[in-house]
C-alpha positions in Angstrom: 164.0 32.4 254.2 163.9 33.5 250.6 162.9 29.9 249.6 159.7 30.6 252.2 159.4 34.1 250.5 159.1 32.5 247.4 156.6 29.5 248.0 154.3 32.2 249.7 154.3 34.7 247.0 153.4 31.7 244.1 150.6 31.0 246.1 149.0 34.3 247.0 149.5 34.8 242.9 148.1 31.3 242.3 144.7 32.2 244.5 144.3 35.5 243.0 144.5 34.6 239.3 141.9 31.4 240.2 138.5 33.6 240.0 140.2 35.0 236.8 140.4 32.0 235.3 137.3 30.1 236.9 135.3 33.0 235.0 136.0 32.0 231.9 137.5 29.5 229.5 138.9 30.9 226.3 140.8 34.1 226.3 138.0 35.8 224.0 135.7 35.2 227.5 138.7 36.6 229.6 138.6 39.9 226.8 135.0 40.3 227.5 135.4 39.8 231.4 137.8 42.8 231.2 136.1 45.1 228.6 132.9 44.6 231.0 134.8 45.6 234.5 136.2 48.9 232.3 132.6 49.9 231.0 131.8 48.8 234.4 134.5 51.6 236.1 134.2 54.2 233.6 130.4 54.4 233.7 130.8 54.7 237.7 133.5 57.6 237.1 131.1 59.2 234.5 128.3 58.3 237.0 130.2 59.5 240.1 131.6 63.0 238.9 130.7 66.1 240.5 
């Protein structure tokens, strides 16, 4: 069972780091990929406040 637990848990981490890493190739394009989602979030939260 834990074996089963395991296999499942490396894939469901495996498919959601794939867009990560489909989005960029270098780790200065996965920095700006990141920087832009913050600006991204805090200009919705500015944007968003009552």
């Amino acid at each position: 069972m834990r074996k089963i637990f395991s296999i499942a848990f490396t894939l469901l981490v495996l498919i959601g780091v794939t867009p990560l890493l489909g989005a960029c190739h270098t780790t200065a394009g996965a920095g700006e990929d990141l920087s832009a989602t913050g600006h991204a979030i805090t200009h919705s939260a500015e944007h968003n406040t009552p």
